[in-house]
C-alpha positions as CSV (number, residue, x, y, z in Angstrom):
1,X,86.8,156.3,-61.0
2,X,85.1,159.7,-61.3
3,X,86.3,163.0,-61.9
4,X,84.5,166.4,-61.2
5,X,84.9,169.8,-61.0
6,X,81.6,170.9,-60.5
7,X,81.8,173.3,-57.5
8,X,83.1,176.4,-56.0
9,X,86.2,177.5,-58.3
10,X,86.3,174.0,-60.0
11,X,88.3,174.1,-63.5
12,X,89.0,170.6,-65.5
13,X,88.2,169.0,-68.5
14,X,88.4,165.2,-68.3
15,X,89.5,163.7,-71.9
16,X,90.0,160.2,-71.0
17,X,89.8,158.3,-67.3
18,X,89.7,154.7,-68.6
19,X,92.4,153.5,-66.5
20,X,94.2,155.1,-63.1
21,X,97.7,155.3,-64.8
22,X,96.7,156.9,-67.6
23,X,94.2,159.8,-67.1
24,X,94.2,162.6,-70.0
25,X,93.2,165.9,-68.4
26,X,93.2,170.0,-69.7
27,X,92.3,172.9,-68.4
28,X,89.7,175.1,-69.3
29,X,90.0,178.4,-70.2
30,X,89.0,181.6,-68.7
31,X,85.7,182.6,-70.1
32,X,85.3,185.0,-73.3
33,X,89.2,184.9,-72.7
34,X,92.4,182.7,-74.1
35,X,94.1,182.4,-70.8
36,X,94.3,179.7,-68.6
37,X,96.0,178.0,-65.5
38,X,94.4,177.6,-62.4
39,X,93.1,174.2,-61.9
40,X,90.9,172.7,-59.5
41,X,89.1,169.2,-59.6
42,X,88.5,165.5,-57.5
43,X,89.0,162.3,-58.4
44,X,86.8,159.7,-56.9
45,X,88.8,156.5,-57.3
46,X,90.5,153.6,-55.7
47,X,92.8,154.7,-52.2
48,X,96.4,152.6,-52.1
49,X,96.5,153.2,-56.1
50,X,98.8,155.5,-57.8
51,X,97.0,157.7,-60.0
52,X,99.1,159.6,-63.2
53,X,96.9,162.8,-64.0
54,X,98.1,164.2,-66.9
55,X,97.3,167.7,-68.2
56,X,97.8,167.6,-71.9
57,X,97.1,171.2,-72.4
58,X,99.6,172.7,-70.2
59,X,102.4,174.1,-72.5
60,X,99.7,176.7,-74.1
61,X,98.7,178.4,-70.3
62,X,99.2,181.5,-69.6
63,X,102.5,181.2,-68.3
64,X,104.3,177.8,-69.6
65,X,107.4,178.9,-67.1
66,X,105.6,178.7,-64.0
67,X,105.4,174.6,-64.5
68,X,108.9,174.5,-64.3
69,X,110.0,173.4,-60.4
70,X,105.9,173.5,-59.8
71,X,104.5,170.7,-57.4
72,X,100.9,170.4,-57.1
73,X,98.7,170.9,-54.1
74,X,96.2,168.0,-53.1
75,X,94.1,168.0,-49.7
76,X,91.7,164.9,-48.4
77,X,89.6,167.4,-45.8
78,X,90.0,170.7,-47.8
79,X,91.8,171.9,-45.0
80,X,95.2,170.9,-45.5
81,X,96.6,170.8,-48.7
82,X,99.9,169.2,-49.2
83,X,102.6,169.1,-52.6
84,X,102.1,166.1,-54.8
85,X,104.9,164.7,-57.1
86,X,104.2,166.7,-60.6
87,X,106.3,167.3,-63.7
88,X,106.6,168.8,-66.6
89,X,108.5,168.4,-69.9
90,X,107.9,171.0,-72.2
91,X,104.2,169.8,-73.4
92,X,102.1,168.1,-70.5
93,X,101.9,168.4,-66.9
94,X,101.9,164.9,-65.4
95,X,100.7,164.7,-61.6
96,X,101.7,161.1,-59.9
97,X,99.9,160.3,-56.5
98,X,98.9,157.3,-54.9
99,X,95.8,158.5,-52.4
100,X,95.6,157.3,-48.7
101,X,91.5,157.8,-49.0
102,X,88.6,157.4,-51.8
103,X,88.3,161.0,-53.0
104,X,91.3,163.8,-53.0
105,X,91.2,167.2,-54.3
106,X,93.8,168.6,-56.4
107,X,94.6,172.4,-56.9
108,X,97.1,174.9,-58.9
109,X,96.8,176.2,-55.5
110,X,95.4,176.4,-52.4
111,X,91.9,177.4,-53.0
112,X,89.7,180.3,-51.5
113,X,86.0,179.6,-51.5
114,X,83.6,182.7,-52.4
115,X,81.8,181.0,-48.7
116,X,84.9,181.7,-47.4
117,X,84.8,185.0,-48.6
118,X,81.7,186.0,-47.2
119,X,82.7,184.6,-44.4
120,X,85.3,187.2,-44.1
121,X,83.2,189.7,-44.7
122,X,81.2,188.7,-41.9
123,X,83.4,188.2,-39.2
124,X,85.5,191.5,-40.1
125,X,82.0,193.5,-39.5
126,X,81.6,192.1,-36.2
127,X,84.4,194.4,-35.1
128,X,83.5,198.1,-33.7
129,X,86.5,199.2,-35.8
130,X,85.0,197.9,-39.2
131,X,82.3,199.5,-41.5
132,X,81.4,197.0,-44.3
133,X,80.5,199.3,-47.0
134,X,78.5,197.7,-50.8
135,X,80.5,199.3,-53.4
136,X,78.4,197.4,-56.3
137,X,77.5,194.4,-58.1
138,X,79.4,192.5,-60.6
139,X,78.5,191.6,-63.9
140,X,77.4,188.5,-62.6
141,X,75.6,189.7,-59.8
142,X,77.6,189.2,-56.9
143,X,78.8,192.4,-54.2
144,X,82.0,194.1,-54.4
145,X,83.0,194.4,-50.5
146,X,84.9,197.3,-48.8
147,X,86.1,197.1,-45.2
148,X,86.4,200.4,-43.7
149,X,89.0,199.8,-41.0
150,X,89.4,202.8,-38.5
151,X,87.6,206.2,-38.1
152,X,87.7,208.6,-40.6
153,X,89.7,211.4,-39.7
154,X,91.6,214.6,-41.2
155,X,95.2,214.1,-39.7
156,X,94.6,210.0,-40.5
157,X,96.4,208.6,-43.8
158,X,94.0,206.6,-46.3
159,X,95.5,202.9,-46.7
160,X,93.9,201.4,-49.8
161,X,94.6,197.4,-49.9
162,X,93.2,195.5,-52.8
163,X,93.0,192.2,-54.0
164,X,92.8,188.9,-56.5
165,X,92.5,191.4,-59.3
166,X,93.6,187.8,-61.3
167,X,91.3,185.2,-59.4
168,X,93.4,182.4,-59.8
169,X,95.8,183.7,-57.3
170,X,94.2,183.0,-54.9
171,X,97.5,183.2,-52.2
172,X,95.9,187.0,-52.1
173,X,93.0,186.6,-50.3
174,X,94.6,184.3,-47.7
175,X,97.3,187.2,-47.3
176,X,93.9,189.4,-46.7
177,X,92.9,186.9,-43.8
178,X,96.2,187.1,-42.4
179,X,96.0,191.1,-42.9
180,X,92.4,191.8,-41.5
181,X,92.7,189.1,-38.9
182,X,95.8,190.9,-36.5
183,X,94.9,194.5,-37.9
184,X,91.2,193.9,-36.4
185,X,92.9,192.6,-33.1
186,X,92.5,195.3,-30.3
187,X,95.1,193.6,-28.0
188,X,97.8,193.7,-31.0
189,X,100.2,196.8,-30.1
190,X,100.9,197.1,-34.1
191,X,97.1,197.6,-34.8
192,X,96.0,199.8,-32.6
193,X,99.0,202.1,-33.4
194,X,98.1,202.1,-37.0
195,X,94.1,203.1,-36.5
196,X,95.5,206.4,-34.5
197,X,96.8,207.5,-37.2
198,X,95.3,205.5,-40.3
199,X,92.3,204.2,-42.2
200,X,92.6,201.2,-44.2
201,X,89.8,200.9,-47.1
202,X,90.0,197.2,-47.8
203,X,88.8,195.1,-51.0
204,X,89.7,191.2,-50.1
205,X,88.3,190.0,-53.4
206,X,88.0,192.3,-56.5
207,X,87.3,189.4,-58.6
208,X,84.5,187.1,-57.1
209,X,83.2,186.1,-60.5
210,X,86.4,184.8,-61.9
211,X,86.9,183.1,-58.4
212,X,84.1,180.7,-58.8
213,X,83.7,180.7,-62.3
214,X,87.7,178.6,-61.7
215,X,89.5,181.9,-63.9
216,X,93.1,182.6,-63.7
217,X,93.0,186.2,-64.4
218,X,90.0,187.4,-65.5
219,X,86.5,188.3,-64.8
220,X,82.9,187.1,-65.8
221,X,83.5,188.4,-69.6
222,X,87.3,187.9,-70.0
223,X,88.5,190.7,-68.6
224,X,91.8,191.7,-67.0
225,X,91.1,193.6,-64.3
226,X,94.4,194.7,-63.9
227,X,94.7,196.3,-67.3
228,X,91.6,198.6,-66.5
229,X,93.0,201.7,-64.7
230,X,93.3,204.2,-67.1
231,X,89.3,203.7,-68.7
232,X,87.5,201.0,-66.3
233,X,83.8,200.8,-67.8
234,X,80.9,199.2,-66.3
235,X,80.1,196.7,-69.5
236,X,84.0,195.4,-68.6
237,X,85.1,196.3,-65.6
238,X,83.0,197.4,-63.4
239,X,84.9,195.8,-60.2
240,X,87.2,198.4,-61.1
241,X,85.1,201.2,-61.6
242,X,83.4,201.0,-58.3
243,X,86.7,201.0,-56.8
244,X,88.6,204.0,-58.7
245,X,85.7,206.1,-58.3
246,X,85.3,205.0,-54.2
247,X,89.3,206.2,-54.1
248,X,88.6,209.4,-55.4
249,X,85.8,210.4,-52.6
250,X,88.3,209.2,-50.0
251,X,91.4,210.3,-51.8
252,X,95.0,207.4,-51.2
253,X,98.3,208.2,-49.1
254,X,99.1,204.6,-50.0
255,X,98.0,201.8,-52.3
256,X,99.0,197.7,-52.0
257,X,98.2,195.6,-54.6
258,X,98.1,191.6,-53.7
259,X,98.7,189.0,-56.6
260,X,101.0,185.7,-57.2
261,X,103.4,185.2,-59.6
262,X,103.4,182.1,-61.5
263,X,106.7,182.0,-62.4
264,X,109.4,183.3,-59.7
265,X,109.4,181.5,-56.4
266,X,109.8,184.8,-54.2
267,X,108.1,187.1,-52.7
268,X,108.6,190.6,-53.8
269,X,106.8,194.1,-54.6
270,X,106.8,195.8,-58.0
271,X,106.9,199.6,-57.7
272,X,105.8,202.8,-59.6
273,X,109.3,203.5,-60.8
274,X,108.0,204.2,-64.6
275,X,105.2,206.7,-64.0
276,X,105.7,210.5,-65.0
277,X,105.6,211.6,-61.4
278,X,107.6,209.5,-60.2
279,X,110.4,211.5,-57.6
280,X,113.0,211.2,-54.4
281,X,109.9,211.2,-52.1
282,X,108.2,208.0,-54.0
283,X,111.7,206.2,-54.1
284,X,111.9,207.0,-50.5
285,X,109.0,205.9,-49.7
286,X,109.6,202.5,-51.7
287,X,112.3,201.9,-49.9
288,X,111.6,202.9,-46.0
289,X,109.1,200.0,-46.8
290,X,111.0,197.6,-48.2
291,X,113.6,198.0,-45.6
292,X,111.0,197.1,-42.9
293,X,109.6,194.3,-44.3
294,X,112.9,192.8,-45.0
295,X,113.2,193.2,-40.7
296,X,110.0,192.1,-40.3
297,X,110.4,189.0,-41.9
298,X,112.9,186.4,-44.0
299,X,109.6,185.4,-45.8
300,X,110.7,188.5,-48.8
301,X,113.4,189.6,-50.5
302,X,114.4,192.5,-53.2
303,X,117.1,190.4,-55.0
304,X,114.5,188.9,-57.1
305,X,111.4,190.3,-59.5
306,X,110.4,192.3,-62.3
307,X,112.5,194.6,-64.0
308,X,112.1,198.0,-63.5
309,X,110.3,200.1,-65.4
310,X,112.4,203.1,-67.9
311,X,111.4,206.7,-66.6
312,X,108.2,207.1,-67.9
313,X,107.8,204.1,-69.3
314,X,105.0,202.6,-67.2
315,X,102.2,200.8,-67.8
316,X,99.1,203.3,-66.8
317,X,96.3,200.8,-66.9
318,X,98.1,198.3,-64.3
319,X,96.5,199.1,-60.9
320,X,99.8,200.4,-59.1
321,X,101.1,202.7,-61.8
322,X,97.7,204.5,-62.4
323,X,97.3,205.0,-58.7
324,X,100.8,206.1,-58.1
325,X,100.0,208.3,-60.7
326,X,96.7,209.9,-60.0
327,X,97.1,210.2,-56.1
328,X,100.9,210.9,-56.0
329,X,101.0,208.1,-53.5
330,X,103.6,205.3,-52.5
331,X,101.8,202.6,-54.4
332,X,103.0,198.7,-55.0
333,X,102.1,195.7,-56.1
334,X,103.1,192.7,-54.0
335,X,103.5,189.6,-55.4
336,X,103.9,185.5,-53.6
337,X,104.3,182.8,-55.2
338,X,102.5,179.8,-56.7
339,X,105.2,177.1,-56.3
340,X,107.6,177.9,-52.8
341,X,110.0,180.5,-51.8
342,X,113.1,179.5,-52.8
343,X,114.6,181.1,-50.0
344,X,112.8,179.0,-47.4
345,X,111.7,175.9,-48.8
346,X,109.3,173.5,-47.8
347,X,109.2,170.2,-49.3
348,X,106.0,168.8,-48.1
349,X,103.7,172.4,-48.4
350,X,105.7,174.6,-50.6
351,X,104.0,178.2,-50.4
352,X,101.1,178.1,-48.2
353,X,98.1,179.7,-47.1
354,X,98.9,179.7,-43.3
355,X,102.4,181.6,-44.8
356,X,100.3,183.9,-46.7
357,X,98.6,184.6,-43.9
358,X,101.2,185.4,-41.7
359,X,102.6,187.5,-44.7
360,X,100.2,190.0,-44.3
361,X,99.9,190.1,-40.5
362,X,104.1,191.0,-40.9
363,X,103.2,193.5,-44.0
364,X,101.4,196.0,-41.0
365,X,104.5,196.2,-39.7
366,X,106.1,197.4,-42.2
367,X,102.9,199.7,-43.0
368,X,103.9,201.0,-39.6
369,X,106.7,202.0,-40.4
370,X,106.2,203.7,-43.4
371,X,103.3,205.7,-42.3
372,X,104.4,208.6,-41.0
373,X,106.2,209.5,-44.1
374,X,103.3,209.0,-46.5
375,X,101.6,213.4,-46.6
């Protein structure tokens, strides 16, 4: 029996595996940081054998809650991942599965791969509607992307969609396949609407250093990127830098932030309710969107999220409220969930990426709508 998580976005620490029914895992934590979640690892060990993985570490994570209800994901091909029996009580995490094959992976979830990523990239440049723009280079050396979807244009809106700000959600960059894959498809009556009278700047992956370094929420150093607005700085932040300072050349009529929530199993957007600028037009705005989403699909909700935020009360270095803020711009962050949506549950695949992706192919729609409201 071997266990490894030396690849692409691999986090485990193997304490004991003496025996299949007692294996004594914990999870790593982010780098330069105290927080920790996402995990990601194979076991190499005998198929028709149940296996009992458990992750003594887990009441200490960043978010002890989102255990609760949690199933985790496990794939044989890397293709299709599928929920696994998994429980917690309070302390460890114990993940029970008996494997069909030799080796099995197992994930907080499904996982995005930085090849993947460029593979993104790539394909969206092949399109005559896509500039692919270098914003910069992490602290680890890797690019920042941009997608520049549309023409340029006076009359034209600016659509700024970011994200994995917090790599470990990595439900965020499927969203962004989902997103650029129907937007970029010249036969799709919803796209080619939007580009008359839009241009979407477009970051799938804010974080690529965190994604294969196996982070939850921070970057190469231990940073949050999405407490950075207010003062990002190249030493900490500098996937944030690039991007602020990008936004003010080209200006934002609208801003979507992508993340996961550990805990709630919705989807739902967080607003700018609590920033000093905050008026009837925002609100309206808010909820001209809302209201189309909800008829473009059951997949989201508004009963369930985060509170809102007193009058003035926001938090100005969290991506949304800072660039509701500056830009005096409808401005959300939207949030899907690690374990299923509640509302539509699905035993065997809980939340997915194929829902993800279709997520944000329905979230144009309700970009759509809102558009011609946003100058």
């Amino acid at each position: 029996m071997r266990i490894s998580a030396n690849f692409d976005s691999g986090n485990i620490q193997v304490i004991s595996a003496d025996s299949a029914d007692n294996i004594r895992l914990a999870i790593n934590k982010d780098n330069q940081s105290d927080f920790y979640q996402w995990f990601h690892y194979k076991l190499f060990g005998e198929a028709g054998t149940e296996h009992v993985m458990v992750i003594e570490n887990a009441s200490g994570s960043a978010y002890p809650d989102g255990w609760d209800g949690y199933q985790a994901l496990a794939s044989y091909d890397r293709e299709t991942w599928f929920r696994v029996p998994t429980e917690y009580n309070g302390k460890e995490l114990t993940i029970r599965h008996t494997p069909e094959q030799e080796s099995v992976y197992y994930a907080y979830f499904v996982p995005y791969s930085y090849e993947r990523h460029q593979d993104l990239i790539q394909s969206a440049q092949q399109s005559v509607d896509c500039y692919h723009e270098l914003l910069g280079e992490t602290i680890d050396g890797r690019e920042l992307n941009l997608l520049v979807i549309g023409e340029p244009a006076e009359h034209k809106n600016t659509i700024w969609v970011t994200a994995r700000q917090h790599p470990g959600e990595s439900m965020a960059e499927w969203f962004m396949e989902g997103f650029l894959g129907r937007l970029l498809d010249d036969e799709d009556g919803v796209a080619r609407k939007l580009l008359d009278n839009n241009v979407f700047y477009i970051v799938p992956n804010m974080n690529p250093d965190g994604s294969v370094r196996g982070h939850l929420r921070t970057n190469a150093v231990g940073t949050n990127l999405n407490r950075e607005w207010a003062e990002p700085s190249l030493e900490k932040s500098p996937e944030v830098f690039y991007v602020l300072k990008r936004m003010e050349q080209t200006g934002v009529d609208m801003f979507l932030d992508v993340h996961g929530d550990e805990a709630l199993p919705y989807n739902f957007v967080a607003g700018c309710e609590g920033i000093p600028s905050y008026d009837e037009r925002h609100k309206d705005l808010e909820n001209t969107f809302k209201a189309a989403l909800l008829t473009a699909t059951p997949e989201f909700q508004t009963k369930y999220g985060y509170d809102l935020d007193a009058p003035g009360q926001a938090n100005m270095t969290v991506a949304n409220s800072a660039v509701g803020e500056k830009f005096k711009c409808l401005s959300y962050t939207l949030e899907m969930p690690f374990k299923d949506n509640a509302d539509l549950p699905d035993e065997d695949f809980g939340w997915s990426a194929p829902r993800s992706q279709r997520l944000g192919e329905d979230v144009l729609t309700a970009i759509l709508a809102v558009s011609p409201k946003l100058r």
